[in-house]
Each structure stands twice: as C-alpha cells, then as structure tokens.
MISE-834106 format. One record per residue: residue in three letters; chain; x negated, y negated, z of N, C-alpha, C, CB in turn. Coordinates in Angstrom, 1 decimal. Glycine has a CB too. Example, Ala and Ser with C-alpha at 12.3 -4.5 7.8 and 13.67 -1.06 7.14 Angstrom:
REM MISE-834106
[atom ala, A, [-13.2, 5.7, 7.8], [-12.3, 4.5, 7.8], [-13.2, 3.3, 7.8], [-11.3, 4.5, 9.0]]
[atom ser, A, [-12.8, 2.2, 7.1], [-13.7, 1.1, 7.1], [-12.9, 0.0, 7.9], [-14.1, 0.6, 5.7]]
//
This chain:
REM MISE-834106
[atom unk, A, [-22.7, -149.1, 77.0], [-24.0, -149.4, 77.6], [-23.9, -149.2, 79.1], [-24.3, -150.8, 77.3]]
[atom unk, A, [-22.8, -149.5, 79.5], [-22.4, -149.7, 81.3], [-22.8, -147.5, 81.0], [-19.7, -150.6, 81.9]]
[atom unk, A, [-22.1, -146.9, 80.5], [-22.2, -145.5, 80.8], [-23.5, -145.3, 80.9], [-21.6, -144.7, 79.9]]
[atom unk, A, [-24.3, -145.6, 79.9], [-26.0, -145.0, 80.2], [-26.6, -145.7, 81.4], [-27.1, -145.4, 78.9]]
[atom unk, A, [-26.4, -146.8, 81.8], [-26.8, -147.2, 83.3], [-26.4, -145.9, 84.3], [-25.8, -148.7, 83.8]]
[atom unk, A, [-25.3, -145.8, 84.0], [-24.5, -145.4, 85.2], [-25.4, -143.8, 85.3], [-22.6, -145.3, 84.8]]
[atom unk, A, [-25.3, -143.0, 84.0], [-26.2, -142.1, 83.8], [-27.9, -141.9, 84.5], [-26.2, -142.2, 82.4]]
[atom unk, A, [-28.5, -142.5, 84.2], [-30.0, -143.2, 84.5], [-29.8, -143.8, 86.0], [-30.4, -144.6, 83.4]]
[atom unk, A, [-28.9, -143.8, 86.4], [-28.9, -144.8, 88.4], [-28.0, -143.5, 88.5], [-27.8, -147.0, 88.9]]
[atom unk, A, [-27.1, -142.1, 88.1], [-27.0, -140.9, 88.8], [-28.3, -140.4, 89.1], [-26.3, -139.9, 88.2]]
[atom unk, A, [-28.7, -139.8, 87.7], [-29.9, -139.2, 88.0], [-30.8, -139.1, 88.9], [-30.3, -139.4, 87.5]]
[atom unk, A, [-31.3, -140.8, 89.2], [-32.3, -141.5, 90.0], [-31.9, -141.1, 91.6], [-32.2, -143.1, 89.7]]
[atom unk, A, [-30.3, -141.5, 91.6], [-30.3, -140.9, 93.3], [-30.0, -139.7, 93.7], [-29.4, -141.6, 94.1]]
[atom unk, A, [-29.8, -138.6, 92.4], [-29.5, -137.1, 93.0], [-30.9, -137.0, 93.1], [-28.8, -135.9, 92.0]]
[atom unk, A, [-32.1, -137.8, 92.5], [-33.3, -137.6, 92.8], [-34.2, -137.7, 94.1], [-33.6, -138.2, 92.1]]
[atom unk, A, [-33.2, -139.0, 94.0], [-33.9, -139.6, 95.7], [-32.9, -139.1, 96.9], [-33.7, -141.7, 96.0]]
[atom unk, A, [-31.9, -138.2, 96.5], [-31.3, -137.6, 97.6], [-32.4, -135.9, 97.7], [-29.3, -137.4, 97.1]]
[atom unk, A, [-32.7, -135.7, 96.6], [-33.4, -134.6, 96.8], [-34.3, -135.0, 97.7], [-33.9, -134.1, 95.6]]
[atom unk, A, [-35.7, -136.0, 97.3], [-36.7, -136.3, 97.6], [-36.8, -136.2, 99.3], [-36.8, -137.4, 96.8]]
[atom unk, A, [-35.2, -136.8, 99.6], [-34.7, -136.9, 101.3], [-35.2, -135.8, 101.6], [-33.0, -137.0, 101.7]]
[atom unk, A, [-34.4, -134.8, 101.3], [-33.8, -134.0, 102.2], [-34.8, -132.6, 101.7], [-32.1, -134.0, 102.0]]
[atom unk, A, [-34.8, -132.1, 100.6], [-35.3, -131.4, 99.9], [-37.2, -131.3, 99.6], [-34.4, -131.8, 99.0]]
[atom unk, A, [-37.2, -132.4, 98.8], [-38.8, -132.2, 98.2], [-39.3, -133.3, 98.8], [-39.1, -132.2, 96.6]]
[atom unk, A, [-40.2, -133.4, 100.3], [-40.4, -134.6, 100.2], [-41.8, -135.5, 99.9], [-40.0, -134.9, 101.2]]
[atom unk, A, [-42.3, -134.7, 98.7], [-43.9, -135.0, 98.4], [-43.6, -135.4, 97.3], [-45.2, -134.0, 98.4]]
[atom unk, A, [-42.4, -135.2, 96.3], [-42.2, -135.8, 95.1], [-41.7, -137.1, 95.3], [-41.4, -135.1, 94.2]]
[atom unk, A, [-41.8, -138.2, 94.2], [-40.7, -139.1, 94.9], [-39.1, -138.8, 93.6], [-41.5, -141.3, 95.1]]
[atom unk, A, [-38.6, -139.5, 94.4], [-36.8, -139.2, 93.8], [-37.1, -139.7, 92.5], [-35.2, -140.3, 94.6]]
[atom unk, A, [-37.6, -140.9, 92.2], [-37.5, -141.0, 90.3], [-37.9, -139.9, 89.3], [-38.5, -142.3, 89.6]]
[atom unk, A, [-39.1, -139.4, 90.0], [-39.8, -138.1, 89.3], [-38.8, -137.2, 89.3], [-41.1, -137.5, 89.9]]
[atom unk, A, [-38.3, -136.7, 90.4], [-37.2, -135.9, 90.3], [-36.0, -136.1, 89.5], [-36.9, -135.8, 91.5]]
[atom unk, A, [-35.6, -137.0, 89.8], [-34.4, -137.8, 88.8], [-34.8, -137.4, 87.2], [-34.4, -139.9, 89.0]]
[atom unk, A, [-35.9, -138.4, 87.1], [-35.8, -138.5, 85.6], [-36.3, -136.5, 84.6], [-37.2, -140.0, 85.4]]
[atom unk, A, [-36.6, -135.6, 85.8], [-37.3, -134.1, 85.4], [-35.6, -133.4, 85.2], [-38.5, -133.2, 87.0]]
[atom unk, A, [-34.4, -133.8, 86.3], [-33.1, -133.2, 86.2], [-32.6, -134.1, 84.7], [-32.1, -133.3, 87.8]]
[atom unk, A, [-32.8, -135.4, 85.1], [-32.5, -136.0, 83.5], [-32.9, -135.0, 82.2], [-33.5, -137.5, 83.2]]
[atom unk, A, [-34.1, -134.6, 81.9], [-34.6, -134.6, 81.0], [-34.1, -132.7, 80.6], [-36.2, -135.3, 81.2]]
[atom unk, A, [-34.1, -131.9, 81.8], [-32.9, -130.6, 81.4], [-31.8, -130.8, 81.7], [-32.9, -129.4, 81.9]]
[atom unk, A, [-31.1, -132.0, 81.6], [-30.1, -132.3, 81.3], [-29.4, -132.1, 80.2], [-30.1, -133.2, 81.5]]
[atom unk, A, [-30.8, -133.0, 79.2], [-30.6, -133.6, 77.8], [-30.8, -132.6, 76.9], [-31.5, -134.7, 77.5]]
[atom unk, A, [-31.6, -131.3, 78.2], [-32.1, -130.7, 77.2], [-30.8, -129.2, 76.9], [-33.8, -130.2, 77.6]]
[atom unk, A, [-30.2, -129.3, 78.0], [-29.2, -127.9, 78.0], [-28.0, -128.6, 77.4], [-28.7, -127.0, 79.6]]
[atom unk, A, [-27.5, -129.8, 77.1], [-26.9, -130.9, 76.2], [-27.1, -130.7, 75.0], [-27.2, -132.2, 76.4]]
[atom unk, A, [-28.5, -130.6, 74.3], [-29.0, -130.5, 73.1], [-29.2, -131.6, 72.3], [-28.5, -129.8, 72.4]]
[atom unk, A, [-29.3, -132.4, 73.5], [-29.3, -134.1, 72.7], [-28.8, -135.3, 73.8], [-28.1, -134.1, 71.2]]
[atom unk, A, [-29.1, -136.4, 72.9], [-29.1, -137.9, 73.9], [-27.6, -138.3, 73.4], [-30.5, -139.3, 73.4]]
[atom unk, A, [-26.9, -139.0, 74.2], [-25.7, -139.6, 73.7], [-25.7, -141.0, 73.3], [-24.8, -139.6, 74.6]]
[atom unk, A, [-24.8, -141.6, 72.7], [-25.1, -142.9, 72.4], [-25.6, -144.2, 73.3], [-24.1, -143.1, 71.8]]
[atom unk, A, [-24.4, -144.1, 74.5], [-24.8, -144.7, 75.1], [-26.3, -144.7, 76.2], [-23.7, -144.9, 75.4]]
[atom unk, A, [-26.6, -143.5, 75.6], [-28.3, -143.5, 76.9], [-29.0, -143.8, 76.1], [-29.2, -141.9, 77.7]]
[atom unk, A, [-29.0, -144.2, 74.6], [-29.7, -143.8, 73.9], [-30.1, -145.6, 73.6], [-29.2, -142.6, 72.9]]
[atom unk, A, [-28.9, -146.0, 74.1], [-28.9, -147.5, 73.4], [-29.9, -148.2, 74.7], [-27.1, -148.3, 73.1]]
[atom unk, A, [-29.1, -147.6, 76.1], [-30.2, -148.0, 77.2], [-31.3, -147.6, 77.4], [-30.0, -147.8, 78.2]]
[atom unk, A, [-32.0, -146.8, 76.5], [-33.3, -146.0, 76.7], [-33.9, -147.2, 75.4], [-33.4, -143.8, 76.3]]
[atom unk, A, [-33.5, -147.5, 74.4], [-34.6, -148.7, 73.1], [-34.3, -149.6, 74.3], [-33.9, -149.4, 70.8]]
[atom unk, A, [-33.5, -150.2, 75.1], [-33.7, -151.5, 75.3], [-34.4, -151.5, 76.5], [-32.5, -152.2, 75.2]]
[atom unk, A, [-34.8, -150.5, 77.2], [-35.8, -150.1, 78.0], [-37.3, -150.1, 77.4], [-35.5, -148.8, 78.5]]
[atom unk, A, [-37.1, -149.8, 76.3], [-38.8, -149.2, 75.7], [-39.5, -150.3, 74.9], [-38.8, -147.8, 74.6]]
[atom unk, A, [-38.0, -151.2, 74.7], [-38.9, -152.6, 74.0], [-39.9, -153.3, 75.0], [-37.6, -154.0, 73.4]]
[atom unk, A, [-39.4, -153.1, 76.6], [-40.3, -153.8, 77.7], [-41.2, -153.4, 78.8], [-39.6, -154.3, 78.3]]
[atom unk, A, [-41.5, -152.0, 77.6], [-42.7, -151.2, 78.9], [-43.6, -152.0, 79.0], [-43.5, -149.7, 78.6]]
[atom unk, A, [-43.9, -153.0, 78.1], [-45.5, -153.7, 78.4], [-45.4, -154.8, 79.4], [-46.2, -154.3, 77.1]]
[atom unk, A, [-44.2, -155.1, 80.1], [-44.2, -155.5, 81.3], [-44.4, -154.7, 82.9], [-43.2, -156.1, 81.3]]
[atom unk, A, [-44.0, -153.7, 82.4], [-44.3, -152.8, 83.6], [-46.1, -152.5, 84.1], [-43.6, -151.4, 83.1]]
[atom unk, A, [-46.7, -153.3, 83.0], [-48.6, -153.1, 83.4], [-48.8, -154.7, 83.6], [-49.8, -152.3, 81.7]]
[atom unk, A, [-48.1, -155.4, 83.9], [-48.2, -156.7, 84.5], [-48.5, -156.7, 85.6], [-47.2, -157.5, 84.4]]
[atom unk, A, [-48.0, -155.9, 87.0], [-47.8, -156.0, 88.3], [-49.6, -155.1, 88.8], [-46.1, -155.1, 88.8]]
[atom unk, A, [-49.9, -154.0, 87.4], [-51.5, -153.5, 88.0], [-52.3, -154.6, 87.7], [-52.2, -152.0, 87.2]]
[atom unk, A, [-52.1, -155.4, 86.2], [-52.7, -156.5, 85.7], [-53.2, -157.0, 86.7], [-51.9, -157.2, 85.1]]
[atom unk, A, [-52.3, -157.8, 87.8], [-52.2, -158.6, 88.8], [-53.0, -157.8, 90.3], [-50.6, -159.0, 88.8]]
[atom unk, A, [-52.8, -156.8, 90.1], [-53.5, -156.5, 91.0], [-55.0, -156.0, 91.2], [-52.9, -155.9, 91.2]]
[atom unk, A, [-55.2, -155.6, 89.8], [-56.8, -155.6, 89.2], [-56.9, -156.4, 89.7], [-57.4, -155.5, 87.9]]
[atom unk, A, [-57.2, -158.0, 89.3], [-57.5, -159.5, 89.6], [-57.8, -159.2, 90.8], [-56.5, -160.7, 89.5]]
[atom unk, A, [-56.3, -158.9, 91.8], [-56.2, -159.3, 93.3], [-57.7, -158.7, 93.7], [-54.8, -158.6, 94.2]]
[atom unk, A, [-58.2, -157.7, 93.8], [-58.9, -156.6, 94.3], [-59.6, -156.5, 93.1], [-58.1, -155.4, 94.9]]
[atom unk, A, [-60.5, -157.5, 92.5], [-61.3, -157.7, 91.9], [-62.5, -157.6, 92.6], [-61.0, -158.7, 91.4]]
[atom unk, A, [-62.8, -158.0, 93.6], [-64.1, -158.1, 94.5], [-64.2, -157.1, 95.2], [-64.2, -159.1, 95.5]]
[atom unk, A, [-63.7, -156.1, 95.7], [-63.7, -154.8, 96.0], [-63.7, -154.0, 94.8], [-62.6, -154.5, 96.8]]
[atom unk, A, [-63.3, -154.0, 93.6], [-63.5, -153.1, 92.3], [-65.1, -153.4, 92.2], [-62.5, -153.7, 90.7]]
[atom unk, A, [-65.7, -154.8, 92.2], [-67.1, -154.8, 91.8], [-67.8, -154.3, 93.3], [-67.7, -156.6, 91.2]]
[atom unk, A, [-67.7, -154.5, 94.2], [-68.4, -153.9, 95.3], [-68.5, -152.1, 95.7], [-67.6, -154.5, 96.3]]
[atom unk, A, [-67.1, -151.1, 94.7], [-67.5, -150.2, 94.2], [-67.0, -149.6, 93.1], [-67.6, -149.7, 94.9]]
[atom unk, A, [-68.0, -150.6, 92.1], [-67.8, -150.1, 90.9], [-68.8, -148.4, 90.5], [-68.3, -151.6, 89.8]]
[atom unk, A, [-69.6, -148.9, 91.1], [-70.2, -147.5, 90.8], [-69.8, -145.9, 91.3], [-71.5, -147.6, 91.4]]
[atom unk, A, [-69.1, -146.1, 92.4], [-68.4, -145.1, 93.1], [-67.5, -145.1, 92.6], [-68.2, -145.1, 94.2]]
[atom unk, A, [-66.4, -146.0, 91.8], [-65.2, -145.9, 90.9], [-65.6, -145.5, 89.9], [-64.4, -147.0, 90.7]]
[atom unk, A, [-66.7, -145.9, 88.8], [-67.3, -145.1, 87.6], [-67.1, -143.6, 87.4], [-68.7, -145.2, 87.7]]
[atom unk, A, [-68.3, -142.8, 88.7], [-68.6, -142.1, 88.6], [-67.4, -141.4, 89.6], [-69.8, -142.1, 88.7]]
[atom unk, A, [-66.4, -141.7, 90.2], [-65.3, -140.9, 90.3], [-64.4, -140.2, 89.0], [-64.5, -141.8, 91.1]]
[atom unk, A, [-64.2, -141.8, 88.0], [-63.8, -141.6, 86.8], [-64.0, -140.7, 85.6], [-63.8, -142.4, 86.5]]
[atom unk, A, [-65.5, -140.6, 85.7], [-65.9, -139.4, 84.9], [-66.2, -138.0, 85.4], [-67.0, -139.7, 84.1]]
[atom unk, A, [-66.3, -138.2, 86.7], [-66.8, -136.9, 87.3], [-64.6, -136.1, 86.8], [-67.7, -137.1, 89.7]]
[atom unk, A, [-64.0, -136.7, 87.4], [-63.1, -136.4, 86.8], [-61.9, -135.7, 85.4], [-63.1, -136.9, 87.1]]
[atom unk, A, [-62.6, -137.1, 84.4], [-63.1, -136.6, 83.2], [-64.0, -135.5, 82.9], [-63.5, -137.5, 82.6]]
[atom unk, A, [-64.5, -135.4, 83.0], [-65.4, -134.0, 82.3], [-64.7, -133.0, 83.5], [-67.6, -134.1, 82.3]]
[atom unk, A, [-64.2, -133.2, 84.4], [-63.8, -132.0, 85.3], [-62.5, -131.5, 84.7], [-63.6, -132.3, 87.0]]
[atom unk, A, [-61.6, -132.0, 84.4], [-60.5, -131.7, 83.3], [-60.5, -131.4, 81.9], [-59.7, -132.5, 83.1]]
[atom unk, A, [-61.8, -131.6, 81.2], [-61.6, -131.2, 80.2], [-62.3, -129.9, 80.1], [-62.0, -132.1, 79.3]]
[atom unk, A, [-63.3, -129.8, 80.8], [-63.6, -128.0, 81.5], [-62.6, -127.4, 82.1], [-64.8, -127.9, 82.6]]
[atom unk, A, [-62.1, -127.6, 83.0], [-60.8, -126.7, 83.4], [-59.9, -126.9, 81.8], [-59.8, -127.6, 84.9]]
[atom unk, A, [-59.4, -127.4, 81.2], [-58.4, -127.5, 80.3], [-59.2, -126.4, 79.2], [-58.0, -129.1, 79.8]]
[atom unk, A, [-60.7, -126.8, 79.1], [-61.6, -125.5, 77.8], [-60.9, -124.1, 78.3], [-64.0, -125.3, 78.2]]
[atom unk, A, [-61.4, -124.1, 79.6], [-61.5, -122.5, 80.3], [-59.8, -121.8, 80.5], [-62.4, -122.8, 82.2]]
[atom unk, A, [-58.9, -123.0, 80.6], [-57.5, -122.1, 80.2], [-57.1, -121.5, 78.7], [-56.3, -123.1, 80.5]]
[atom unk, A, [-58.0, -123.0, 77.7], [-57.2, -122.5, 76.4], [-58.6, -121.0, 76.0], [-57.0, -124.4, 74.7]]
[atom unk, A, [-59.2, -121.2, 76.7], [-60.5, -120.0, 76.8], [-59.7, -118.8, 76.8], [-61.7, -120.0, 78.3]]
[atom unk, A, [-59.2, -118.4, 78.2], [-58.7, -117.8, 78.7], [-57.2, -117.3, 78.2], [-58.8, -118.3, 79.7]]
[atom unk, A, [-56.2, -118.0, 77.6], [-54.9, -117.6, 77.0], [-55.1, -117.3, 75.4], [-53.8, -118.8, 77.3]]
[atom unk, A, [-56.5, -118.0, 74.8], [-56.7, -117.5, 73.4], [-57.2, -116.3, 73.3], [-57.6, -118.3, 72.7]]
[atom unk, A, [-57.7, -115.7, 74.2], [-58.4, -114.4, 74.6], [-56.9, -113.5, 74.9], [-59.7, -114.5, 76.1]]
[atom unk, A, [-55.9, -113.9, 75.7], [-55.1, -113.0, 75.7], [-54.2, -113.1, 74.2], [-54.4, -113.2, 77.1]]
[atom unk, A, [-54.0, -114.2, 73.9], [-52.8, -113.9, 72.3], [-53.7, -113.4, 71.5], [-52.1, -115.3, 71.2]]
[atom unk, A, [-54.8, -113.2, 71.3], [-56.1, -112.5, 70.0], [-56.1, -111.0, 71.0], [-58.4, -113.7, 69.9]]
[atom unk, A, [-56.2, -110.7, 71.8], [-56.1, -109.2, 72.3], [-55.0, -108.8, 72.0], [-56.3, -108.9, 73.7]]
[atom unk, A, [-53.5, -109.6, 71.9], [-52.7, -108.3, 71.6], [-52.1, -107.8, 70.0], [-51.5, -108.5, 72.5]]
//
C-alpha cells in the first residue's frame, strides 16, 4: 500500500516540478496525474499496490464536493444577485460546445466517408 502512495506522491511532484519550471499554466497534479496515466499505459496495466490505493481513494470522492458544497452556501447571495448572468453564461456555453463538437464530428465524418 506504502508503494502506491509513494507512486501517486512521485508522480504529483515530477508534476509540480514540471509545472515550476517547465509548464507554468498547467498546474503539477494535472501534469502528474497525465505522466501517471502513460505511465500505466506503456506498463500495460495497474499494479497491485496502485490499484489497492486508487479503490480506497474512489470509495471517498463524494467528499471531495463537500468543500464546493460549502462554498455554494458561502456565496449564496452573490449566486442569487447574478443568477441570471450565471444562467445564461451556462447555456450560452452549453449550446456553444455542442455546436463546435456537431461541426468537428461534421467535419472528420466527411473525411473517413470520402476515403
């Protein structure tokens, strides 16, 4: 178990050493966990011990939406003061991605049917 920690807290700070020095608009976990994951993948698989720290991680993602939970509440009175400007941010968004996302699979279905 100690090994998959150890695995998961490399990752993280070759991440956040990147993030330093290297990329500095990403942050290091994203990075971490993207070298993790072609890690696993030029590996061809998870090992036991990541695997045992990754279920006992995933039994408690639904604490990790406690801290927005809490902050919705906080900034409750500013959400209703602009709710309408947050609405219509939210769907102008929505429908703006699902038209960009039409017009790629548009666009690449037109190239695999042309050849």
């Amino acid at each position: 178990m100690i090994s998959g920690f150890v695995q998961i807290l490399l990752f993280q700070s070759i991440g956040e050493i990147l993030s330093k020095f290297l990329l500095p608009t990403l942050p290091g976990p994203v990075i971490g966990l993207v070298l993790l994951v072609i890690w696993l993948a030029f590996r061809k698989g998870v090992n036991e011990h990541l695997a045992t720290v990754a279920n006992g991680f995933s039994q408690y993602f639904g604490l990790l939406f406690v801290p927005a939970a809490v902050g919705v509440v906080l900034f409750l009175p500013q959400l209703e003061a602009n709710a309408l400007a947050i609405i219509c941010a939210l769907v102008g968004s929505v429908v703006l991605t699902i038209a960009s996302s039409a017009i790629v699979v548009r666009f690449l279905s037109s190239k695999v049917s042309g050849e």
